[in-house]
Backbone as CSV, one residue per row, in Angstrom:
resi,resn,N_x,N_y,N_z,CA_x,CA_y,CA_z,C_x,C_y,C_z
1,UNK,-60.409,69.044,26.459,-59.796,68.807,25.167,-60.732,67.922,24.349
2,UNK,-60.663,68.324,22.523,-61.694,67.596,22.022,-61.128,66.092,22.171
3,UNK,-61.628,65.172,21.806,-61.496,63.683,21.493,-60.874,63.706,19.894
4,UNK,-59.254,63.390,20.037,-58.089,63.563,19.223,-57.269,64.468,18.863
5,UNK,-57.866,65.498,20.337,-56.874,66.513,19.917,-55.602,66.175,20.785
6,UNK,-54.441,67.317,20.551,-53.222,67.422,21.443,-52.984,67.942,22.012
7,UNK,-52.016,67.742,23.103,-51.923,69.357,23.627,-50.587,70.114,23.198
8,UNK,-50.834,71.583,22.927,-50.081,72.066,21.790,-49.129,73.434,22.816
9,UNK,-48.408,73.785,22.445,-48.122,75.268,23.120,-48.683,76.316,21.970
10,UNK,-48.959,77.295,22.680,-49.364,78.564,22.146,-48.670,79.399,21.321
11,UNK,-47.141,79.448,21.435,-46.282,80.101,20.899,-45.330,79.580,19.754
12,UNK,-46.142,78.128,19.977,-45.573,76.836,18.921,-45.354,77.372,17.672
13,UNK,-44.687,76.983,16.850,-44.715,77.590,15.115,-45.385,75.862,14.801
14,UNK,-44.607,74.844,15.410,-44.795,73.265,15.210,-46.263,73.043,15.385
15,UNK,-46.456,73.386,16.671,-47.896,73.402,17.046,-48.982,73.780,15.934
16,UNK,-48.957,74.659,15.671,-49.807,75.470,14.648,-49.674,74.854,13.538
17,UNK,-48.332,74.459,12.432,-48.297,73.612,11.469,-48.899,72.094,11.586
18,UNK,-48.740,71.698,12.566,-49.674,70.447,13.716,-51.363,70.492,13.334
19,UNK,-51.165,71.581,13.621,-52.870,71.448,13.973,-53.928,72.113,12.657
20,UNK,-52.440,72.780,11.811,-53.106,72.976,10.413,-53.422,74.674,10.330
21,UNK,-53.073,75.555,11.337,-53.340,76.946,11.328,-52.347,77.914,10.855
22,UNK,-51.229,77.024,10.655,-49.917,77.510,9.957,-49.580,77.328,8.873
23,UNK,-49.396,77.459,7.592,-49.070,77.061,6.595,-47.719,76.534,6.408
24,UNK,-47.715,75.011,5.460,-46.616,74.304,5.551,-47.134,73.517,4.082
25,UNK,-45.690,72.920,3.269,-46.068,72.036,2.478,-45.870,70.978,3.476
26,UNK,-46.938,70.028,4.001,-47.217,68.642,4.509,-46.989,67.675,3.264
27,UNK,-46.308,66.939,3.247,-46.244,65.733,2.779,-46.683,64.607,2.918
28,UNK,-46.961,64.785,4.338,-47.416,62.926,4.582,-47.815,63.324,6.541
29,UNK,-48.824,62.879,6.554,-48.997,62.560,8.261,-49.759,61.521,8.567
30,UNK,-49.949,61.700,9.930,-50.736,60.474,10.761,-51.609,60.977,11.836
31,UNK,-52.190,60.132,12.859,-52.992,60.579,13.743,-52.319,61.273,14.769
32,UNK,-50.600,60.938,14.833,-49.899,61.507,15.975,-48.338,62.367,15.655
33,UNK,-48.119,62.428,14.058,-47.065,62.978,13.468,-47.748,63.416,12.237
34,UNK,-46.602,64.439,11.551,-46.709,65.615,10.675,-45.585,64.798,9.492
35,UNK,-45.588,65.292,8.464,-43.972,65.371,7.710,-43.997,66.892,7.050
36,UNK,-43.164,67.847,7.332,-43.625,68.722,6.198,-42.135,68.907,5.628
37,UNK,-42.108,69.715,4.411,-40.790,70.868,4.610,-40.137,71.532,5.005
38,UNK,-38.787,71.925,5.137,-38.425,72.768,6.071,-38.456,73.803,4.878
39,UNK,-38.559,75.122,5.353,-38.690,76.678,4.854,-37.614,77.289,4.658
40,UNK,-35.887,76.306,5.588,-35.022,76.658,5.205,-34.306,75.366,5.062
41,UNK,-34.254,74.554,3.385,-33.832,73.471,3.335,-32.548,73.776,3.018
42,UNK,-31.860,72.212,3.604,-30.322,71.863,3.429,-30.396,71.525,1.948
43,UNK,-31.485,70.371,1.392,-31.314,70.570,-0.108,-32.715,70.506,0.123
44,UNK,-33.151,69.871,-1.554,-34.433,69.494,-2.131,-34.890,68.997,-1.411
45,UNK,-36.388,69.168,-1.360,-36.905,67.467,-0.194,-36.264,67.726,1.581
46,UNK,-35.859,68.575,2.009,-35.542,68.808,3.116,-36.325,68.347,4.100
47,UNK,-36.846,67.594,4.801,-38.157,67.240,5.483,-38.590,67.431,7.322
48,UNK,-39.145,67.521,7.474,-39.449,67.643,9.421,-40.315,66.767,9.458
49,UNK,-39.698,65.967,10.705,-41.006,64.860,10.984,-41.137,65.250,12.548
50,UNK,-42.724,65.544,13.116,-42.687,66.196,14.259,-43.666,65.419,14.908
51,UNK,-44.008,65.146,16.078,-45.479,64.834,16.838,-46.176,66.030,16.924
52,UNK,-47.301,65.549,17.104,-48.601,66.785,16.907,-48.764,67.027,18.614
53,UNK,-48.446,66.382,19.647,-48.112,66.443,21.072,-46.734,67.462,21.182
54,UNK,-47.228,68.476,21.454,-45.767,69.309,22.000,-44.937,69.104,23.215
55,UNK,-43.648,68.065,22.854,-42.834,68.092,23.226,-41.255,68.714,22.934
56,UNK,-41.304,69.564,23.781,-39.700,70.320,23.517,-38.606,69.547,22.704
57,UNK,-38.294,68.683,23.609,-37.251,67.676,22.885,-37.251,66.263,22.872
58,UNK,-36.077,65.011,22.864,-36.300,64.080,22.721,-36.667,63.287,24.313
59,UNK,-36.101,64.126,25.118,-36.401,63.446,26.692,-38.248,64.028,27.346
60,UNK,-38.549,64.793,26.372,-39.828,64.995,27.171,-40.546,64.163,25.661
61,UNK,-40.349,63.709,24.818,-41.077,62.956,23.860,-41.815,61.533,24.356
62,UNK,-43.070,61.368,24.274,-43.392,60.023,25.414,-43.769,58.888,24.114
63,UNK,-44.175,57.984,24.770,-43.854,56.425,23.890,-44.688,56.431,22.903
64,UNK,-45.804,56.553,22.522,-46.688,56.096,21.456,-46.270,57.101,20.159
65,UNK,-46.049,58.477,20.801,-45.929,59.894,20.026,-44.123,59.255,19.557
66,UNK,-43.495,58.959,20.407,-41.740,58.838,19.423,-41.837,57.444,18.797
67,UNK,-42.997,56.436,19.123,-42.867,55.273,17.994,-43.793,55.643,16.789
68,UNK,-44.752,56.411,16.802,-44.838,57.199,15.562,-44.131,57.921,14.710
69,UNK,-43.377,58.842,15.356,-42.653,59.739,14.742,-41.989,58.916,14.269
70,UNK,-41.145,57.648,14.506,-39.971,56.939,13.887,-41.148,56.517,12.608
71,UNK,-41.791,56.124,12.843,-42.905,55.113,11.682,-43.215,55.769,10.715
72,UNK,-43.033,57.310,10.973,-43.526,58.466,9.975,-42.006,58.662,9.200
73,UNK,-41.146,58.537,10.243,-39.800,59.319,9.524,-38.885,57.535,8.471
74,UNK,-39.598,56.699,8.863,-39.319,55.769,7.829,-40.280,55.919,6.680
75,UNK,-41.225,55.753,6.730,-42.214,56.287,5.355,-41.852,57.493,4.417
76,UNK,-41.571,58.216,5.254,-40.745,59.750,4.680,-39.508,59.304,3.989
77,UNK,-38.611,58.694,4.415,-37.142,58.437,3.886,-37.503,57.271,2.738
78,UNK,-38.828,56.572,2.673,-38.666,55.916,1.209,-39.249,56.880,0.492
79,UNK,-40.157,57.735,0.840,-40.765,58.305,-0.224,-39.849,59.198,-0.866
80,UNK,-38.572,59.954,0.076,-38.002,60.579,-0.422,-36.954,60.375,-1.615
81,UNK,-36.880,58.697,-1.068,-35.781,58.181,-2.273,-36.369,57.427,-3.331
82,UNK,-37.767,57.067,-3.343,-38.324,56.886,-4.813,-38.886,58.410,-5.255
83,UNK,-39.287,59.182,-4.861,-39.673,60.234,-5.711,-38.079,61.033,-6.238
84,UNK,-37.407,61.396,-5.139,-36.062,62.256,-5.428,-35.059,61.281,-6.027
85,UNK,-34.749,60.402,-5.681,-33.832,59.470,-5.944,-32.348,60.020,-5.978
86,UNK,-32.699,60.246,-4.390,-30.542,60.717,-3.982,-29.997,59.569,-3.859
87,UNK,-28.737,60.054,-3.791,-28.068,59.290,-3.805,-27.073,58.867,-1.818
88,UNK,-27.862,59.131,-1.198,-27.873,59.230,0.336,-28.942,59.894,1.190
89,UNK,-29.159,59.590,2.267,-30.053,60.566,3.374,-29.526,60.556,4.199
90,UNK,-29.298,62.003,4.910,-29.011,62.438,6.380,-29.910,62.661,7.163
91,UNK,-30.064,62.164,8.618,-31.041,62.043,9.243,-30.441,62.763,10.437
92,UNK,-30.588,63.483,10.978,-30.339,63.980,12.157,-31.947,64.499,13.063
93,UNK,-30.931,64.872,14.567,-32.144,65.742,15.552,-31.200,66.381,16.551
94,UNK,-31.722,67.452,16.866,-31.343,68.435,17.864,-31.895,68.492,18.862
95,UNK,-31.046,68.389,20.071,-32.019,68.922,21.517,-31.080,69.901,22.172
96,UNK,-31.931,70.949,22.518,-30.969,72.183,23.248,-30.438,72.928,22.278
97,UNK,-30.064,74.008,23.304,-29.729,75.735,22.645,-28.055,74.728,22.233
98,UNK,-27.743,73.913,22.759,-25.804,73.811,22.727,-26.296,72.525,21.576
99,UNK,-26.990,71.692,21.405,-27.282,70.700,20.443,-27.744,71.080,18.924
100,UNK,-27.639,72.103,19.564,-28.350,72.814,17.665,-29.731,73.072,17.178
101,UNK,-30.386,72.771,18.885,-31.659,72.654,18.393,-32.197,74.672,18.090
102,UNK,-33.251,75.028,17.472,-33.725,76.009,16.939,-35.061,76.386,17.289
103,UNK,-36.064,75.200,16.671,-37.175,75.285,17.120,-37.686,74.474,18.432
104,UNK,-37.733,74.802,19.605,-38.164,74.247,20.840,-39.420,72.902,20.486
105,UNK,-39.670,72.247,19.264,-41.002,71.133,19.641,-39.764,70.001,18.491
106,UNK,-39.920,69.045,19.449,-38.962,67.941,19.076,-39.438,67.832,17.469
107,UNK,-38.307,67.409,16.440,-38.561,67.375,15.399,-37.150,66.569,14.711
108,UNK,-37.311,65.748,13.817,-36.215,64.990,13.297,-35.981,65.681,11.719
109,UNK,-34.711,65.313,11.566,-34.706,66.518,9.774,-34.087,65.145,9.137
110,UNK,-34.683,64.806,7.982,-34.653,64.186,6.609,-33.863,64.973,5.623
111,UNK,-32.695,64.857,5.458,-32.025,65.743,4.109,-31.828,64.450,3.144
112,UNK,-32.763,64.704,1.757,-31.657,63.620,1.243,-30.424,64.735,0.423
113,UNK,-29.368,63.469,0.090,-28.151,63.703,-0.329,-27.808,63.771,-1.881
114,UNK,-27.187,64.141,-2.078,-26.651,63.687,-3.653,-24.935,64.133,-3.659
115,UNK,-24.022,62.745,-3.991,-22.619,63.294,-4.687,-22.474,64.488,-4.671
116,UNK,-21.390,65.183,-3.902,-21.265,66.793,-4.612,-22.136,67.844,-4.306
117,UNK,-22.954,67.632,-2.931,-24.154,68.618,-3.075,-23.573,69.792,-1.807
118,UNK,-23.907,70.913,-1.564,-23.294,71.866,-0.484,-22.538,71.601,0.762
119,UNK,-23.065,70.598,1.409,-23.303,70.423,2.387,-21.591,69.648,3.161
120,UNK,-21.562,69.848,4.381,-20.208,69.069,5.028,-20.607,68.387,6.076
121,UNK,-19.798,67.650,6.803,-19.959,67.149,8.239,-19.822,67.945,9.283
122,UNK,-20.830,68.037,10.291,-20.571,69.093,10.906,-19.457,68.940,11.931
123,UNK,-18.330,67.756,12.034,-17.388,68.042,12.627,-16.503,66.758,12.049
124,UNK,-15.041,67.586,12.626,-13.774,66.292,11.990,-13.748,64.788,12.848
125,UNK,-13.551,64.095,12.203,-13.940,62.814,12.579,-11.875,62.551,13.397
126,UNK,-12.177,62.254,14.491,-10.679,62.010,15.058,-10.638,60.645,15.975
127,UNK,-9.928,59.807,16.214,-10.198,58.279,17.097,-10.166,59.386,18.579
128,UNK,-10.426,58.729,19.178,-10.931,58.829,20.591,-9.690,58.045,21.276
129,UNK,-9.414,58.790,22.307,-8.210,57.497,23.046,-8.943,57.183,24.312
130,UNK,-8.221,55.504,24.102,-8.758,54.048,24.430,-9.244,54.417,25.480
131,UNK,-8.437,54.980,26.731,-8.831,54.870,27.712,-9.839,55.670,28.451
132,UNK,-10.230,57.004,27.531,-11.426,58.107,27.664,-12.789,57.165,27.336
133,UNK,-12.245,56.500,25.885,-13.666,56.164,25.964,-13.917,54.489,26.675
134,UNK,-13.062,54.484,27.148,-13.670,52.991,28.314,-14.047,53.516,29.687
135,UNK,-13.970,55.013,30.034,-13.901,55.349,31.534,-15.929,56.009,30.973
136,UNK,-15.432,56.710,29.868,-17.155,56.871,29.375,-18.147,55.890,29.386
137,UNK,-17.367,54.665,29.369,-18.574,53.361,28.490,-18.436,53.448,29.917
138,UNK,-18.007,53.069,30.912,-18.031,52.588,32.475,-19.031,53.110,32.701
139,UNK,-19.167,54.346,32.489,-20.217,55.403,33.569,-21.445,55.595,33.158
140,UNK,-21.543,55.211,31.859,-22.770,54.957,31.014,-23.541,53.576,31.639
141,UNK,-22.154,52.458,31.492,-22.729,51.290,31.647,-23.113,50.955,33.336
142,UNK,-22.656,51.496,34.613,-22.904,51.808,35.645,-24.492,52.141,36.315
143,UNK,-24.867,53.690,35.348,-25.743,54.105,36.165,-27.119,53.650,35.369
């Protein structure tokens, strides 16, 4: 491998926008993350912040590559709100076919928001009873 390269998968779409053989509007990167557009935005300014290291998701993402990506996806979320100037940002990430994930190379999505714009929560917000989620915190806090 050259000296700064990554290692990429072959079948990557991420990979390839990574390494510059794919076409993407890029917005902003670094030596170890990307920012581009997504191709199918939630709104304006829709954004992907990815490592240029192909990792599937957030558990195979390793330390230097996910404290970048955060460092990139904060730079991204001001730029998005002095240039766009919403009036909110949604930040989400997907891992897995059941998590929503789509594209297999870990990637965080930047939507900003505005009052009134398409978009919903993707689920109803309901309290949790007491005693489910203290037998959860147990088993969390346990292992």
């Amino acid at each position: 491998m050259t000296p700064g390269a990554h290692p990429t998968s072959a079948a990557c779409v991420f990979c390839a926008i990574a390494a510059g053989t794919e076409p993407a509007q890029v917005v902003m990167q670094s030596d170890r993350a990307v920012a581009f557009l997504d191709i199918n935005p939630a709104t304006d300014g829709h954004t992907l912040v990815i490592p240029r290291r192909h990792a599937p998701d957030i558990w195979e993402l390793e330390g230097e590559d996910a404290d970048e990506v955060w460092r990139l996806t904060i730079r991204v979320a001001h730029r998005l709100r002095d240039v766009l100037q919403p009036d909110g940002l949604t930040l989400f990430q997907a891992n897995g076919a059941a998590g929503w994930q789509h594209v297999f190379h870990f990637h965080a999505h930047l939507v900003p928001r505005w009052r009134n714009d398409r978009l919903t929560p993707p689920w109803l917000r309901m309290a949790a009873d007491a005693d489910h989620l203290r037998e959860v915190g147990d088993r969390l806090r346990a292992g």
